[in-house]
C-alpha positions in Angstrom: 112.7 112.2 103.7 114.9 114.8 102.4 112.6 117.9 102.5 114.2 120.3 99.4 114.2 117.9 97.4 110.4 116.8 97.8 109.5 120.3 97.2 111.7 120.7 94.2 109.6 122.6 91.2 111.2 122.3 87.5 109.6 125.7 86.8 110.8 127.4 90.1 114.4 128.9 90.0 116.5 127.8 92.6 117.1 129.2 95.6 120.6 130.6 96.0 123.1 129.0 99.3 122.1 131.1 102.3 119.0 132.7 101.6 115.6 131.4 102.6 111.8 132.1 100.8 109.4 134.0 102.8 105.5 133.4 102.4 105.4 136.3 99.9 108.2 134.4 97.8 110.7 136.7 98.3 114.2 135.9 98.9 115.4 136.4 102.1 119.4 136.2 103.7 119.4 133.6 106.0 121.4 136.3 108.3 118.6 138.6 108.4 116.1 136.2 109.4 115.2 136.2 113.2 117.0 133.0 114.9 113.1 131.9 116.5 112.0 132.1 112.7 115.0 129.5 111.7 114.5 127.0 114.3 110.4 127.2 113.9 111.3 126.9 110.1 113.3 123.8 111.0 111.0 122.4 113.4 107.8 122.4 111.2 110.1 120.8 108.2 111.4 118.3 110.2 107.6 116.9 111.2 106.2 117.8 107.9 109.2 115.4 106.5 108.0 112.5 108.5 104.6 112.6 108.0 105.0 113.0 104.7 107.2 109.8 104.8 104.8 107.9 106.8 101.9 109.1 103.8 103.9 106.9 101.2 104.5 104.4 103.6 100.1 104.1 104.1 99.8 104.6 100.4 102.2 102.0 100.0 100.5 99.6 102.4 96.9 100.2 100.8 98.2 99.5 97.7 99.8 95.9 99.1 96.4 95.1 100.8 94.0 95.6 97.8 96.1 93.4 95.9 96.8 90.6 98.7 92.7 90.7 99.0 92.3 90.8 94.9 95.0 87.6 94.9 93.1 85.7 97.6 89.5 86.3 96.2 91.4 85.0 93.0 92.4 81.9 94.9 88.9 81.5 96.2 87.4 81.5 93.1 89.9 79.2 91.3 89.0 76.6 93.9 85.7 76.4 92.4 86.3 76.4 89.1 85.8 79.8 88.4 86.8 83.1 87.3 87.2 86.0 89.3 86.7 89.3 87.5 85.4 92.9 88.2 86.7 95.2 90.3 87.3 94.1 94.4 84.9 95.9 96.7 82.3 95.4 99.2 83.7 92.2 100.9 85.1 91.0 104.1 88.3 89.4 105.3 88.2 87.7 109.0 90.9 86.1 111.0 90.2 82.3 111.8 89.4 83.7 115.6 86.8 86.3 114.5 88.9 88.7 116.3 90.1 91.5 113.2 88.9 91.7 110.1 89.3 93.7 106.8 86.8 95.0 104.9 86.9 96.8 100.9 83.6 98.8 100.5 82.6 100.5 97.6 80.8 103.5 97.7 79.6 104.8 94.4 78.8 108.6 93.5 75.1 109.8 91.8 74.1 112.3 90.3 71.0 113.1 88.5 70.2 113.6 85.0 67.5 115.6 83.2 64.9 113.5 83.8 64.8 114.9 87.3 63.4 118.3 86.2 60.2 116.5 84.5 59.8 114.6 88.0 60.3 118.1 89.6 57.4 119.0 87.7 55.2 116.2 88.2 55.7 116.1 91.9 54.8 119.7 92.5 52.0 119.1 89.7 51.0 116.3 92.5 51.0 118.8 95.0 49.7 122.1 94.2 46.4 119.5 93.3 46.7 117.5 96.6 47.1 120.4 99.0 44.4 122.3 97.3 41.8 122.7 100.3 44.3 121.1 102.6 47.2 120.9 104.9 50.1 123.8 103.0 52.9 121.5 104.7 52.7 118.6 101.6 53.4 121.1 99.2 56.6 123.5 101.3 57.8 119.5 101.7 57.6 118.3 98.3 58.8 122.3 96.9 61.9 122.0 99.3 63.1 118.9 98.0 64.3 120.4 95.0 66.5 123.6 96.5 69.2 123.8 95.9 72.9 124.1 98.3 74.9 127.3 97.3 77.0 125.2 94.3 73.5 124.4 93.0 72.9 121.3 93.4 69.9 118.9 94.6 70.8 116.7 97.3 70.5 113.4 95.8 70.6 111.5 98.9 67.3 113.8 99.7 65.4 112.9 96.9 66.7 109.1 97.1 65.4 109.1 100.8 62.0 110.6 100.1 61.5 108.5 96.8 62.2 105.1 99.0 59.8 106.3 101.6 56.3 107.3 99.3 57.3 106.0 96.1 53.8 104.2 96.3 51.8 107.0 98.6 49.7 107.0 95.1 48.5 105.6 92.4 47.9 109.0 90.6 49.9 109.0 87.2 51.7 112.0 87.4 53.1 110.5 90.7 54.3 107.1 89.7 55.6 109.4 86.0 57.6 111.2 88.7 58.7 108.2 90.6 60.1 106.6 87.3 61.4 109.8 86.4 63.8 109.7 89.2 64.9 106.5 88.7 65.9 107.3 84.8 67.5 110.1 86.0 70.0 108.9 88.5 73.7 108.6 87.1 76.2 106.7 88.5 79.7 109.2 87.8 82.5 107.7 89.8 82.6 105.1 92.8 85.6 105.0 95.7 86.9 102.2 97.5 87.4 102.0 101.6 89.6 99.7 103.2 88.8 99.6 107.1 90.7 97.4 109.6 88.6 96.2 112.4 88.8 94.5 115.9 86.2 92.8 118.0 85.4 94.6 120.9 83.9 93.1 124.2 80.5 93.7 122.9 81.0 91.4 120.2 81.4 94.5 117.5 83.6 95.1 115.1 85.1 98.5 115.6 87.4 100.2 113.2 91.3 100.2 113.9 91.6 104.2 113.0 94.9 105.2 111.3 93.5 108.6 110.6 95.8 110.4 112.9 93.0 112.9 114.0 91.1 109.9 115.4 94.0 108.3 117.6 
């Protein structure tokens, strides 16, 4: 992959025969520029030019795999009479040896709505009452669930966790309010799709074929 021209910017002004940018954007003669500087310069180009080729090469290859899965799901369904429709996610692919397989899973984004804040208030309501005389750790649990990180947001994975794990600790109303609360309030925004490649290993697991080049 030619490297100028994948960096090419319409609203950048060329850069004149023999003279180089340096980080500051300044134009720079090649001549005055220290020979070590020119063949790092070339060196880092030349890699960054093949991994940038071997991106839309991957890219190109995803693309061909989600829609060889969609066509064969397609296929499935057409041999039973019916229609396949809906986006293609969370399903597996397997070889007829149960050695490698291919999996699309679809992992959806929450966040919450403004419903959370009346469960905020509920759940502390529940325990400022319940703590009253007793153990202070209910109440620095139930409090902390609603910090904040330093964007300022609630973890919703937190909440999700907690709300799975004592939704029915009571029967008090302002508890199961709360515990409804949270379900109105969760908000699906977006969703992404994974597509892992996977071999059976000795121990009978399927263990993913990485093509992140940090993992290999």
């Amino acid at each position: 992959m030619d490297m100028s021209t994948h960096q090419s910017n319409p609203n950048q002004a060329a850069i004149p025969a023999g003279y180089m940018t340096n980080r500051k954007g300044h134009l720079v003669k090649e001549s005055d520029v220290y020979a070590l500087d020119l063949e790092l310069d070339a060196f880092v180009k030349k890699h960054l030019a093949k991994a940038q080729e071997i991106q839309n090469v991957m890219r190109e290859f995803k693309q061909l795999v989600y829609d060889d899965c969609q066509a064969f799901q397609e296929l499935i369904f057409e041999k039973y009479g019916a229609t396949f429709g809906g986006k293609k996610g969370n399903t597996s692919f397997t070889s007829y040896d149960g050695k490698y397989q291919i999996r699309i899973v679809v992992q959806e984004r929450f966040v919450f709505g403004q419903e959370l804040k009346v469960a905020e208030k509920l759940m502390k309501q529940c325990a400022n009452e319940w703590s009253d005389g007793a153990r202070e750790e209910l109440k620095r649990i139930i409090h902390g669930l609603f910090e904040t990180d330093k964007e300022g947001s609630i973890s919703v994975a937190k909440i999700m966790d907690f709300r799975r794990s004592f939704k029915n600790v009571s029967d008090d109303e302002a508890w199961v309010q709360a515990m409804d609360a949270i379900d109105d309030a969760l908000r699906v925004v977006g969703s992404k799709m994974y597509l892992n490649f996977k071999e059976r290993n000795a121990e009978d697991k399927y263990i993913n074929i990485p093509l992140d080049i940090a993992k290999l």
